[in-house]
N, C-alpha and C positions, 0 to 999 in steps of 0.2 A: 504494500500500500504506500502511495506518496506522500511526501512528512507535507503537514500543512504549517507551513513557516509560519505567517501570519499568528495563528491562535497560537502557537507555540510561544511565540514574543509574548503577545497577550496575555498567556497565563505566567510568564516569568515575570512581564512587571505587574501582576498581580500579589505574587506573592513577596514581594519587597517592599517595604517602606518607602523609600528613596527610587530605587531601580538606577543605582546608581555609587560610582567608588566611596558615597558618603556612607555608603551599611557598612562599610568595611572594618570600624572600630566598634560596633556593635557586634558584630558576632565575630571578631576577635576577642573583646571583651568574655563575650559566654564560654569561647572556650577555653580559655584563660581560667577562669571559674572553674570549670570542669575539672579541668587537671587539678588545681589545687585543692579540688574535694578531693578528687582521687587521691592523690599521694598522702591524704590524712588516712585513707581508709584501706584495708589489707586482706578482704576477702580472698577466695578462692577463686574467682573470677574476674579480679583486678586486672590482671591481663589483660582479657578481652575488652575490659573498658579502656585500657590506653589505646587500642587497634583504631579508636574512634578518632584520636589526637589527629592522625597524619590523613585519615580519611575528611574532619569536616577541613581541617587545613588546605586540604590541594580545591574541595569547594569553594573556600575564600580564593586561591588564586584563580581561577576559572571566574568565576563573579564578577573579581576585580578587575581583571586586564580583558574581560569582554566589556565593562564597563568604561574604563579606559579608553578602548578603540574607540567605542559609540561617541564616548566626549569630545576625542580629536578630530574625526571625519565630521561632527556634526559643529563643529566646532566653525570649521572652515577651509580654507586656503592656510596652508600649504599641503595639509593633509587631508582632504576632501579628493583632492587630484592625485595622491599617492596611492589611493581604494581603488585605481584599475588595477593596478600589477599586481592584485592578488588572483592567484591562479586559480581560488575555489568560485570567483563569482563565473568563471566560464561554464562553472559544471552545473549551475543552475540555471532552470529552465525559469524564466519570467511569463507569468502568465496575468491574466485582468485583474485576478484579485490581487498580487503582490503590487501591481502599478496602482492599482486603486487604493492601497493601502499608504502607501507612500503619498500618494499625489494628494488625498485628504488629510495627511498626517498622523492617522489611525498608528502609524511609524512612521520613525526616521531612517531615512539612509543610514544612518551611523548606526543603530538600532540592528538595521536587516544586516549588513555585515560584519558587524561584531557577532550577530547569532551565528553566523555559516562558518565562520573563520573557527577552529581549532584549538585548543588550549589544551590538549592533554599532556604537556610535558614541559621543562625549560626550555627547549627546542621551540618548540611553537611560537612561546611566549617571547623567546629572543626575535624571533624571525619576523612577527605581526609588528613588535612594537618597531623593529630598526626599520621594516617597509612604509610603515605610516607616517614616521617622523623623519625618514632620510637618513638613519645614523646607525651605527654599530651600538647597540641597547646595550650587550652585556660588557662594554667597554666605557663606555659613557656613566653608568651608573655607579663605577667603579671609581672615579673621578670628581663625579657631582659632590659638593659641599652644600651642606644647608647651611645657608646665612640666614638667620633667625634670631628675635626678640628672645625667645623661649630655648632654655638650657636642657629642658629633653630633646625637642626635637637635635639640637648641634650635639649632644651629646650619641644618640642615636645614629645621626651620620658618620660620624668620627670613627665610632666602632665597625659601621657597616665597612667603611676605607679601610681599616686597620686587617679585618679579616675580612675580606672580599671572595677570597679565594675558597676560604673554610666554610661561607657561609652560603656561597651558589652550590658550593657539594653539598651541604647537607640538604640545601634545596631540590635538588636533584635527587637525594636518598629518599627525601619528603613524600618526592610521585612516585618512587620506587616503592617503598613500603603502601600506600595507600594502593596501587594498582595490586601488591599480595594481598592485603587483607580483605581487598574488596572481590578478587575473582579466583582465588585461592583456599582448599582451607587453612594452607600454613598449619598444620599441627606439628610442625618439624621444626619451628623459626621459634628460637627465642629470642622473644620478648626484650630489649632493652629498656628500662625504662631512662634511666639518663639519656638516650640518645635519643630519644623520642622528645624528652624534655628539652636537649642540643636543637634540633630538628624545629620546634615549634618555635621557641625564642628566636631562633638563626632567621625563621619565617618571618615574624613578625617586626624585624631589624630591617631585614629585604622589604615588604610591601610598604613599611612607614620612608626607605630610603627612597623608593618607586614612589609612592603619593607626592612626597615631597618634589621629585626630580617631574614628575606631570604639571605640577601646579608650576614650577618655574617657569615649563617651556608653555607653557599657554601666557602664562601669566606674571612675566617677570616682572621684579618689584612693586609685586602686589603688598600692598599695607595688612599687617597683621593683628593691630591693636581694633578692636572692636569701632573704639572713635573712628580711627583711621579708615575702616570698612565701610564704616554710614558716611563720610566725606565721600570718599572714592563712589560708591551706587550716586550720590546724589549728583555728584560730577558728569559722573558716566552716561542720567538719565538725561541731563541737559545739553549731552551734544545730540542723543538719538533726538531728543525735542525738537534742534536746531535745525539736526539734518532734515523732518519732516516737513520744519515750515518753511526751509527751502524748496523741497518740493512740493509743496502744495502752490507757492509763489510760480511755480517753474511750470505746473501744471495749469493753473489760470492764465498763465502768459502765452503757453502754447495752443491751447483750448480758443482763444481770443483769436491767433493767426488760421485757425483751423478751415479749408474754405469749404470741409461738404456742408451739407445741411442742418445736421445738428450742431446746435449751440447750447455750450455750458453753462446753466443757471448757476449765475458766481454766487447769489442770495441763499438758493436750496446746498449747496452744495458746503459753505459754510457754515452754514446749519448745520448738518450734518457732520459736521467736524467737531462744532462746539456741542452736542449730544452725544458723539463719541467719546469726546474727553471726559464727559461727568461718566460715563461707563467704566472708563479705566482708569478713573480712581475711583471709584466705589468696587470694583476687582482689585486694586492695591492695598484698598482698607480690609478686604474679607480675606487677602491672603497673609497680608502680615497680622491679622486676629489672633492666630494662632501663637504670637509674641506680643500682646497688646498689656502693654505698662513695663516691658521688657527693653535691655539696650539694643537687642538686633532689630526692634520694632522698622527704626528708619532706613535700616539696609534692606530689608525684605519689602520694606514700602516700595522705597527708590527702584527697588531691583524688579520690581511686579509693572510698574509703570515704564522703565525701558522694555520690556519685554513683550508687551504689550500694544508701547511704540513701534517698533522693529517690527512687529506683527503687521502694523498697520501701515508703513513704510511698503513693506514688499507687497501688499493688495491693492493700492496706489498704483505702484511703479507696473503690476499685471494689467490695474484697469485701463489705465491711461498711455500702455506701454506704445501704441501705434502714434500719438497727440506725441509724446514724448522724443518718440525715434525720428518724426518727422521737423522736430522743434531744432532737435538736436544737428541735422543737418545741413539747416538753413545759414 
């Protein structure tokens, strides 16, 4: 039977929170947790509960660097146009519902091939991340320093540099042991628990060094202090502001030379701009709710109303796109 991508997406950001590398200190967290119940307690079947360590762990890296991809191809330019040269979108067949889905946003590009793209191994993960960004991954990350306000995260890079080498092997031991325990019975294998403990920490050094090395390359010298956060969105929402009433200016002025038939009611049509805008902020107010009397209040504000912007930017530039093309070449 043929895999229906579509629902397949659908039910995975179903069951996420985020659908997105932000889960990834959350169920690192639990399993963090888990282990150190475990090693308080000493049953007969302790064993088989550490088997669990390096199985949910290799889920977190699958999660994460599928999530990863999504964020950079959906990102943009430069890495929107690196998602040809992956060799798995040849072997997929596109049919009406994959375009329809895409085309209403039901999914994102980045979404649909971070699902098809691979992650069962460090291999995979080397190969997706250095084709999407241009760069040799497991060389680069090896390198990267976190410059940070905050003394865990610089402290966390430090170590990751210091044993780079010890800590991609035990990551690699990581999908080794979870590929036995999951299709193996291993009654033959013992059990480490120190290196499973090695294994899980070495993990969690690697995805915080990777989160960190993502956030740079998208977004270098991003502000880190919460202040800093809520300046930055508000900043950020007043150039997408700037940029739409340039083109709505650019849109009236083209619309005005335009010689078929129809002509643009400049009255109705700025209407409908200033009825749009009381929509999204009353969408900014009900999504930053969820922090209301809170510091992140004004980044989540700020952040809902560029977004929302940007929305409205590219539905413009669709509707108008012939008035535009024709403006633009005179």
């Amino acid at each position: 039977m043929r895999r229906n991508l579509i629902n397949e997406i659908k039910a995975n950001k179903s069951r996420s929170e985020f659908y997105s590398r932000y889960d990834l200190n959350s169920r690192l967290n639990g399993i963090d947790y888990a282990f150190k119940e475990n090693l308080n307690y000493n049953a007969d079947f302790d064993n088989e509960l550490l088997k669990y360590i390096p199985i949910a762990t290799v889920a977190c890296f699958e999660a994460f660097f599928k999530s990863v991809i999504k964020e950079l191809i959906d990102f943009g330019k430069p890495f929107s146009d690196n998602a040809i040269k992956f060799n798995q979108s040849k072997t997929v067949k596109f049919d009406f519902e994959i375009i329809n889905a895409i085309q209403n946003k039901t999914v994102t590009v980045g979404e649909f091939i971070s699902h098809i793209l691979p992650c069962n191994n460090f291999e995979d993960i080397n190969s997706n991340l250095s084709t999407i960004a241009e760069i040799d991954f497991a060389e680069s990350i090896k390198t990267f320093k976190t410059e940070s306000i905050f003394d865990d995260s610089k402290s966390s890079s430090n170590e990751f540099i210091d044993n780079s080498d010890q800590i991609l092997a035990d990551i690699k031991r990581t999908f080794e042991l979870r590929h036995i325990f999951c299709h193996e019975f291993a009654t033959n294998v013992t059990i480490d628990k120190n290196e499973i403990l090695r294994c899980f920490l070495h993990s969690k050094i690697f995805l915080n060094q990777t989160n960190d090395f993502i956030w740079h390359l998208l977004y270098p010298n991003a502000p880190e202090t919460q202040t800093d956060m809520n300046i930055d969105a508000s900043e950020t929402f007043k150039k997408e502001e700037n940029k739409m009433s340039e083109l709505i200016s650019t849109i009236k002025e083209a619309t005005k030379q335009n010689t078929d038939m129809a002509v643009l009611n400049i009255d109705l049509f700025d209407l409908t701009i200033e009825e749009w805008k009381k929509y999204r902020d009353v969408k900014a107010k009900f999504d930053a709710s969820i922090v209301e009397g809170g510091s992140m209040y004004s980044m989540i504000y700020s952040g809902s109303l560029t977004t929302t912007t940007k929305e409205k930017i590219e539905c413009l530039r669709n509707e108008y796109e012939i008035d535009l093309r024709r403006h633009a070449s005179r």
